[in-house]
C-alpha positions in Angstrom: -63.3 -54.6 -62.9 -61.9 -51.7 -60.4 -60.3 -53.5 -57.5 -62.1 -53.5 -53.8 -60.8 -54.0 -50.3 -63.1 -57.3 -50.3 -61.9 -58.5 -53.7 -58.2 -58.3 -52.5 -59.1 -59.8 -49.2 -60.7 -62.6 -51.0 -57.7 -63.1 -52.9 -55.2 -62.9 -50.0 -56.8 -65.3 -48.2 -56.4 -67.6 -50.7 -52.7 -67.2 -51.4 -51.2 -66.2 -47.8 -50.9 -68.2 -44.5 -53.3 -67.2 -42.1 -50.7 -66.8 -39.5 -50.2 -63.3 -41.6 -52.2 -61.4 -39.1 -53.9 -58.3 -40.8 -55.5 -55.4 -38.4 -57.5 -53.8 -40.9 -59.2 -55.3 -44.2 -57.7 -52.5 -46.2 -55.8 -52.1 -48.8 -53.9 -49.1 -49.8 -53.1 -47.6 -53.0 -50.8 -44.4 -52.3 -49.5 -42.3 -49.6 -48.4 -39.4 -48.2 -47.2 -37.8 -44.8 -49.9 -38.8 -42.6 -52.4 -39.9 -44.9 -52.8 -43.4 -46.8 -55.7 -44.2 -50.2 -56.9 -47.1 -50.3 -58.0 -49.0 -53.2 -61.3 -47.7 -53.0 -60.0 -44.2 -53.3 -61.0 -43.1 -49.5 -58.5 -41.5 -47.7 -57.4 -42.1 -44.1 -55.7 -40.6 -40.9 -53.1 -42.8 -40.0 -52.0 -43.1 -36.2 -50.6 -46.5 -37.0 -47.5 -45.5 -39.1 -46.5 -48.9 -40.2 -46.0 -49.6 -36.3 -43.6 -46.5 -35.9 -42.0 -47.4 -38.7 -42.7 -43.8 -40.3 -41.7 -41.0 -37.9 -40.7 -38.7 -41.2 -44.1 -39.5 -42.5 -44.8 -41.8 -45.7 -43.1 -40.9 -48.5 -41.0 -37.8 -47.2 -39.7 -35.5 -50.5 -36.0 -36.2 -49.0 -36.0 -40.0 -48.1 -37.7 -40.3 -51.6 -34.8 -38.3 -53.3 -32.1 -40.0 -51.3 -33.4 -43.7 -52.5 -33.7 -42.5 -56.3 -30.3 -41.2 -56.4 -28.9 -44.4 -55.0 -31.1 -46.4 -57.2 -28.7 -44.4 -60.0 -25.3 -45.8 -58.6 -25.7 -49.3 -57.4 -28.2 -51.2 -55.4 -26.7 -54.5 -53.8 -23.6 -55.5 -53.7 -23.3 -57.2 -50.5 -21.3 -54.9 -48.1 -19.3 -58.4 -46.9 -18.1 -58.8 -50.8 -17.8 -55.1 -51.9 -18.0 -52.4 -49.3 -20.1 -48.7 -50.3 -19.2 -45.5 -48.1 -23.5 -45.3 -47.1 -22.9 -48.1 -44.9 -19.5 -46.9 -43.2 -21.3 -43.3 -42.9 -23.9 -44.6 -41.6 -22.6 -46.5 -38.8 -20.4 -42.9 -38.0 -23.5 -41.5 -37.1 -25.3 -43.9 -35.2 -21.8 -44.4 -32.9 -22.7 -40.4 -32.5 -26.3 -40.7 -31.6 -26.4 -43.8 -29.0 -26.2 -42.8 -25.9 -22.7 -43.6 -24.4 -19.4 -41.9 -23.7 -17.1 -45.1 -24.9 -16.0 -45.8 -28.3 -19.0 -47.7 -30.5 -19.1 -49.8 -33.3 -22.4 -50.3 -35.4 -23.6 -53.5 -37.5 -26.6 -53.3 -39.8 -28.9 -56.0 -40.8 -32.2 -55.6 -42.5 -34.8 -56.5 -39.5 -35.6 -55.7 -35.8 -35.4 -59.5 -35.1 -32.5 -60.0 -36.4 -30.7 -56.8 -34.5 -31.8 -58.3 -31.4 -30.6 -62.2 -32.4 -27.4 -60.4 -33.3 -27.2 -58.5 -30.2 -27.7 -61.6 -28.3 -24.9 -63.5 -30.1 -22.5 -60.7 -30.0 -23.1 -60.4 -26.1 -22.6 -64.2 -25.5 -19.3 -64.0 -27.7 -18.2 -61.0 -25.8 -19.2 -62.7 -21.8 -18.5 -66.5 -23.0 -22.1 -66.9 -21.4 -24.8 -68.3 -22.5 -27.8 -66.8 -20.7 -30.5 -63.9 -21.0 -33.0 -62.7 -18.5 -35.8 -60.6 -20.3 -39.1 -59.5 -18.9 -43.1 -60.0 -18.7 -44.2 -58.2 -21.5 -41.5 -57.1 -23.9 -41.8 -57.8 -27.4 -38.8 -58.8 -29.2 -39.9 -60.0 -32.7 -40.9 -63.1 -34.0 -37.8 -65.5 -34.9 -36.8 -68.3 -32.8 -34.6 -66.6 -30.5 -36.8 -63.4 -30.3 -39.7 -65.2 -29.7 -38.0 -66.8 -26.5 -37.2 -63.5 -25.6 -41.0 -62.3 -26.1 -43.1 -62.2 -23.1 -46.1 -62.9 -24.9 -47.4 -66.4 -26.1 -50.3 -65.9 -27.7 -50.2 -65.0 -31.0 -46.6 -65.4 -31.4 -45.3 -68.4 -30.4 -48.7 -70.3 -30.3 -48.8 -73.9 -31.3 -45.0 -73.9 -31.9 -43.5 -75.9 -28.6 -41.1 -74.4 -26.2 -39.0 -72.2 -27.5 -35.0 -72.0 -26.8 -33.6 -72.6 -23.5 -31.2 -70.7 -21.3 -33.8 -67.9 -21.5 -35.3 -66.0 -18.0 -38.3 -63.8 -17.5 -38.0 -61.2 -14.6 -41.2 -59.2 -14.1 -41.9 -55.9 -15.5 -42.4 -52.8 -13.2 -45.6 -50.6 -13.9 -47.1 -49.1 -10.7 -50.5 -49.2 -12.7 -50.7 -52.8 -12.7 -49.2 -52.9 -8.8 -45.5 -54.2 -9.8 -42.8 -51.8 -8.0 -39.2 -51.4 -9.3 -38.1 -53.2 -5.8 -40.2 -56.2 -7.4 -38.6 -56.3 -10.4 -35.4 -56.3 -9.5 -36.6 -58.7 -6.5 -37.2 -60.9 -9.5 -33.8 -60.7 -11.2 -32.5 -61.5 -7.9 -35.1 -64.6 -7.6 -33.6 -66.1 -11.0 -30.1 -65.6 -9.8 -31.0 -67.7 -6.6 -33.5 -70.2 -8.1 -32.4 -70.3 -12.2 -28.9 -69.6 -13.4 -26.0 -68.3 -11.5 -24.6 -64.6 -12.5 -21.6 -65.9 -14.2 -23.8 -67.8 -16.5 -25.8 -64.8 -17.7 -24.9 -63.0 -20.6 -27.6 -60.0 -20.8 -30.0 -58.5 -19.1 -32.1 -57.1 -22.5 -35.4 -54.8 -22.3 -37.4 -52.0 -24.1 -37.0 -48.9 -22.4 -40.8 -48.1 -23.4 -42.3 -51.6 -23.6 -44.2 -51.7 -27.1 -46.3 -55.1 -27.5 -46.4 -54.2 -23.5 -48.8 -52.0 -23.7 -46.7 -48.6 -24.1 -45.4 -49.1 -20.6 -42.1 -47.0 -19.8 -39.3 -48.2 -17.6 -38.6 -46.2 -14.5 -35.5 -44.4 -14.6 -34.7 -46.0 -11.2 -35.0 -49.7 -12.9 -32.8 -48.9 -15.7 -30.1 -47.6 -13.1 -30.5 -50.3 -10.7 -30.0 -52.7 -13.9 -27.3 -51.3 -15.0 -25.5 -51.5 -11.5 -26.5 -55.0 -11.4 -24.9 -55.9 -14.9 -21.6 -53.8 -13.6 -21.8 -56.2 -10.6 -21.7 -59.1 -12.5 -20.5 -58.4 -15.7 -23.6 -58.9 -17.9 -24.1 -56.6 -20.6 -27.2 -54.6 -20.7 -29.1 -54.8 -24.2 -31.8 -51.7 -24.9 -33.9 -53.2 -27.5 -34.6 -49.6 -29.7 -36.4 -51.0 -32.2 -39.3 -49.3 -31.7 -38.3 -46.4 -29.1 -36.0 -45.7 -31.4 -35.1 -42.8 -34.1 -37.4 -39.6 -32.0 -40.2 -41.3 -31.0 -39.8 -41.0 -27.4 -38.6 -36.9 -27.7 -34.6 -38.1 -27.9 -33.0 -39.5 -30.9 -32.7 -42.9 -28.1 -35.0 -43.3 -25.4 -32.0 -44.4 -23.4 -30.9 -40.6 -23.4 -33.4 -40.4 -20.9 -32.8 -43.0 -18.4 -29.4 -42.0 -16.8 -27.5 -44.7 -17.7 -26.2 -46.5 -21.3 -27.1 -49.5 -22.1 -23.9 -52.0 -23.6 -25.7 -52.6 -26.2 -28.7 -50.8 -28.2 -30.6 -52.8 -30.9 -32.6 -50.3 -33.7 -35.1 -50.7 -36.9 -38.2 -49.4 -38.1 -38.2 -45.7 -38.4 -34.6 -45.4 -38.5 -35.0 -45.5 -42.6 -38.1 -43.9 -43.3 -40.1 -47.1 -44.8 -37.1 -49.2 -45.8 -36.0 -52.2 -44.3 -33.2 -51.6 -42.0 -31.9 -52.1 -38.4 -28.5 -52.9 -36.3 -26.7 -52.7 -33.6 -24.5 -50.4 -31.7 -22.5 -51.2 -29.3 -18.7 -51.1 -26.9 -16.3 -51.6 -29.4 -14.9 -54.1 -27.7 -17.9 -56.0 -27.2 -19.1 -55.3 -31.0 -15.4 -56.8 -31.8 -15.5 -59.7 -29.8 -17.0 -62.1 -33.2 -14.3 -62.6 -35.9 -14.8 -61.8 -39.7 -17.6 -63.9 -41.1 -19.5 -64.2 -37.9 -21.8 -61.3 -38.5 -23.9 -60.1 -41.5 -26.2 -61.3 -44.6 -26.4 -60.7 -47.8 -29.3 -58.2 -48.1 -27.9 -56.0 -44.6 -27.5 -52.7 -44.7 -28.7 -52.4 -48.2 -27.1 -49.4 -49.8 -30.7 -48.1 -50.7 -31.5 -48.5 -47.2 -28.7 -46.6 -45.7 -28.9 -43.9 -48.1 -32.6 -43.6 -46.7 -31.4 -43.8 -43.4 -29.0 -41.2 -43.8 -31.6 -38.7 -45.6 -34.0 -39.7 -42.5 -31.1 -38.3 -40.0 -30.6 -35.4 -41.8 -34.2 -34.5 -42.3 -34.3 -34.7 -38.3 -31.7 -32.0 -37.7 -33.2 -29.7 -40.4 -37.2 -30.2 -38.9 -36.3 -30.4 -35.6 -38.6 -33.7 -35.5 -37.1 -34.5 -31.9 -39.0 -31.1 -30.6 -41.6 -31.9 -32.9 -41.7 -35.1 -31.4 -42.2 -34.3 -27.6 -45.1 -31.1 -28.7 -46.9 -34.1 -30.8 -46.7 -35.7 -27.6 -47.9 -33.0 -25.5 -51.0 -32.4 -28.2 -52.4 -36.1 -28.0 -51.9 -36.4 -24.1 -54.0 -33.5 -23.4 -56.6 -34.2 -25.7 -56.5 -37.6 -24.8 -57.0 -36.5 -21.1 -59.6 -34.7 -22.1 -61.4 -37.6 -23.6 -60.5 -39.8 -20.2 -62.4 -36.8 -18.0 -65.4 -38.5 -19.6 -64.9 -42.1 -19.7 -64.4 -43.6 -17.2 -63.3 -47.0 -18.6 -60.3 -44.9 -19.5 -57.6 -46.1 -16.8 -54.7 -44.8 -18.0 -53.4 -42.0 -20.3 -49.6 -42.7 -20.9 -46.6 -42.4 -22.9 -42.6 -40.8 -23.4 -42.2 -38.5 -25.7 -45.0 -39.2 -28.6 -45.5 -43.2 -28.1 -48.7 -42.7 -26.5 -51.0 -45.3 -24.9 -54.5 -45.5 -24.1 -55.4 -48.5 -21.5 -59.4 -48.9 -20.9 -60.9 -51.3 -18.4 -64.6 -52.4 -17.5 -65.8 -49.6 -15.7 -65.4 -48.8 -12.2 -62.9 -52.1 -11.9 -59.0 -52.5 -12.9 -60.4 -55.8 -15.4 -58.9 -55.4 -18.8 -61.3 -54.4 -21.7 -60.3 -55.7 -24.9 -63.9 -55.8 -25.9 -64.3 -51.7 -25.7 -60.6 -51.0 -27.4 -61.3 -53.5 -30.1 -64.5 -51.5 -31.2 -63.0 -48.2 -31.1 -60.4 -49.4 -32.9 -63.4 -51.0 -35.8 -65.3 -47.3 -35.0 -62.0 -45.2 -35.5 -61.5 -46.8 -39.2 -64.8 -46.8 -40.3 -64.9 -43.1 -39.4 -61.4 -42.6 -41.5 -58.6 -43.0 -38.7 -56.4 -46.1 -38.7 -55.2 -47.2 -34.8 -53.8 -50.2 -33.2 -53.9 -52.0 -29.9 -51.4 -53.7 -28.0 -51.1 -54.5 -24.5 -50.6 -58.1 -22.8 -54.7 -58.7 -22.5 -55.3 -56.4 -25.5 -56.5 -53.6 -23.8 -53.9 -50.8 -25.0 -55.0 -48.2 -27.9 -51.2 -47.2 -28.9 -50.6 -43.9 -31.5 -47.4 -43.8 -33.3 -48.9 -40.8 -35.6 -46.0 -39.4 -37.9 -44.0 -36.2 -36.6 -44.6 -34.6 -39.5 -48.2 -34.6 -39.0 -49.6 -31.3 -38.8 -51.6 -30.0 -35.7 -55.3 -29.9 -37.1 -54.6 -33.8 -38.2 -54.0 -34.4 -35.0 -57.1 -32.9 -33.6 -59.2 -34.4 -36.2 -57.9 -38.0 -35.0 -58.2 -36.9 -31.3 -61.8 -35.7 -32.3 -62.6 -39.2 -34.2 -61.4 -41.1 -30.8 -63.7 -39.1 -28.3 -66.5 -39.8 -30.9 -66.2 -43.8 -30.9 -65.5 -43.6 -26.9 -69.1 -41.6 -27.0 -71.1 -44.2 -28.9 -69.1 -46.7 -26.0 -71.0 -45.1 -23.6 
C-alpha cells in the first residue's frame, strides 16, 4: 500500500504529542533548492524554508559534499573530550563575520534555544547579575529560560505556570502598531524605576528583525539608544541572530546594519544549511568569563555540522547570496506591493533584506485578520506554495524563500499569493 499524507497523519497522531504543532498535513519525500515532494509525489514551492533554516536551498551540491566527506573521517567525538580543526575553523570565521571591532570568541551548541540560554549564562557570569529585560514580541525559543524570554504565551508557554523570574518585558517599537522608539526606551526606563535596579540587570537581549513578531525590524535609532543605555550601566547587549542570521536580512548579520554591535550575538538555523547547529559570539572577555566545564554538550558543534557550516560560508562568498539576498528581497516587495494596490486588507508590506512580511487586517480598520491570512495560507498550499504566518495575533504572512531560488519561482509564488488574496475578495 503506497503511503498518503492522511495515512502518515493518522499515524503521527497516534505516536507524537500533540503539542508537536504541524502547519501543513504534509509529508515530504525529497528535495531540492526550492522545491520539496511529498509522499504523494506533488511537488511544491516552498517559501517556508524550514523557518529560514535553508538560505543555500535544500540540499545544496556543496553542503551535501562537505557532510559526506566528513561522514568519511569521524562523526562525534565530543569536541570537550577530543577536539577536530571544523570546530576551531569554524569559530575563526564567525569572530570574522559578527559585527564588532574587539577581539571575539565563538561557542557552538546544536540549537537556537540553547545559544540564547548560553548567551544568558555567559552574560550573568560576565556582569555577576542576574537580570534580563526582553521585549513584547520577540521569540526566543521554547526551553525554560527562552520561553521566559518569549513574548508570546500562547502556544508556547500555555498551561505550563510562570516561567523563571528575574525576567522584564520592555515594549517593542513598530510605528505601524503606534509604539515609538521614545516608548520603548520609556519602557526600559519604567522597569529600571518600578522592577529591578541597573546594577541588577545583566542583558538587555532582542531580535534585530523580530521573527514570531511578525517580521517587525528594529529602528536603527533603538538599537543605538540601547546600546548607549547598556554602556551606561554596564549591561551587555544580546542580538538574538538566530533567525536574522547567516544573509537573510542582505548582511551576513543584521546587526551590520544597525550602527552599533551588540556584546553578544546568538545564531542557528541557516547557518548550516539543514543541520543542526548554532552558538554564540561574543567579547572575549565576556565569552571567557565561565571556567572549563561550564559551557558545552555532548552533541555541540557536531563535526558534520561544522563542516556544513563551513561549506554554507563558502558557498556565500562564491554565489554572492548576500546580493542575492537583498534583489530576492527587492523581487517579492514589489510584487507584493503590487498585490497590496488591490487589497485593501493588506496593511503592511515589510521586511530587511529578504525576511519579508505580509500583515492583513479586516478591511478599512487596523483589527488584526488572522481569519483572511490563515486561508491564504490553506489556498497557497492547495495551489502548490508552502507559507507561514506569524505575528502576535496571527495576522503576519512571513517568506523566508531560499536565495538560491531562481527569479521565475519567485513570480510563480508571488502569482499563487495574488490568486488566494483574489478569491478573499
Amino acid at each position: 500500500m503506497s503511503k498518503t499524507n492522511e495515512s502518515l497523519m493518522q499515524r503521527r497522531v497516534a505516536a507524537v504529542p500533540r503539542g508537536v504543532g504541524q502547519i501543513h498535513p504534509i509529508f515530504v519525500d525529497t528535495a531540492k533548492n526550492s522545491t520539496v515532494i511529498d509522499v504523494e509525489g506533488r511537488e511544491l514551492i516552498d517559501f517556508a524554508g524550514g523557518i529560514a533554516v535553508l538560505n543555500t536551498g535544500h540540499l545544496h551540491p556543496k553542503v551535501v559534499a562537505a557532510v559526506q566527506d566528513q561522514l568519511t573521517k569521524v562523526s562525534h567525538t565530543c569536541f570537550q573530550v577530543l577536539a577536530y580543526e571544523p570546530y576551531v575553523e569554524l569559530c575563526e570565521k564567525i569572530n570574522k563575520l559578527v559585527p564588532g571591532n574587539f577581539d571575539k570568541k565563538t561557542l557552538l551548541v546544536t540549537t537556537g534555544s540553547e545559544a540564547v540560554e548560553n548567551a544568558v549564562k555567559i552574560a550573568r557570569a560576565a556582569t555577576g547579575r542576574a537580570g534580563v529585560i526582553a521585549f513584547t514580541g520577540g521569540y526566543h525559543g521554547r526551553t525554560m529560560m527562552t520561553l521566559g524570554l518569549t513574548g508570546k504565551v500562547v502556544p508556547y508557554s500555555a498551561g505550563m505556570g510562570l516561567m523563571p523570574g528575574g525576567i522584564f518585558r520592555a515594549l517593542f517599537p513598530s510605528e505601524l502598531h503606534g509604539i515609538s522608539v521614545d516608548d520603548a526606551i520609556a519602557s526600559v526606563e519604567r522597569i529600571f524605576k518600578n522592577d529591578a535596579e541597573p546594577r541588577d540587570i545583566a542583558a538587555i537581549i532582542l531580535e534585530p528583525v523580530q521573527g514570531e513578531g511578525g517580521f517587525l525590524p528594529a529602528p536603527k535609532e533603538l538599537m543605538q539608544r540601547l546600546r548607549a543605555l547598556c554602556d551606561q550601566h554596564g549591561i551587555l547587549l544580546i542580538a538574538d541572530e538566530v533567525q536574522t542570521g547567516a544573509g537573510r536580512t542582505g548582511t551576513f548579520f543584521a546587526m551590520e546594519q544597525m550602527g552599533v554591535a551588540p556584546d553578544l550575538t546568538t545564531f542557528a538555523k541557516s547557518i548550516a544549511g539543514g543541520f543542526p547547529l548554532a552558538g554564540v559570539c561574543g567579547k572575549a572577555e565576556y565569552m571567557d568569563a565561565i571556567a572549563p566545564g561550564g559551557l558545552g554538550g555532548t552533541y555541540a558543534g557536531s563535526p558534520i555540522a561544522c563542516a556544513a557550516a563551513l561549506a554554507v560560508i563558502e558557498v556565500f562568498e562564491e554565489e554572492q547570496l548576500l546580493d542575492r539576498s537583498k534583489a530576492v528581497g527587492e523581487r517579492l516587495t514589489t510584487g507584493l506591493r503590487e498585490i497590496q494596490k488591490k487589497h485593501s486588507i493588506i496593511g503592511d508590506v515589510r521586511g530587511l533584506g529578504s525576511m519579508i512580511a505580509v500583515e492583513v487586517f479586516e478591511k478599512g480598520t487596523h483589527t488584526p485578520n488572522a481569519a483572511a491570512v490563515a486561508q491564504v495560507v490553506a489556498k497557497a498550499r492547495d495551489k502548490g506554495l508552502i507559507l507561514l504566518s506569524c505575528g502576535t495575533y496571527g495576522n503576519v504572512l512571513r517568506i523566508l524563500v531560499p536565495l538560491t531560488a531562481e527569479d521565475a519561482l519567485l513570480d510563480k509564488g508571488l502569482a499563487i499569493i495574488e490568486e488566494c488574496f483574489a478569491e478573499l475578495a
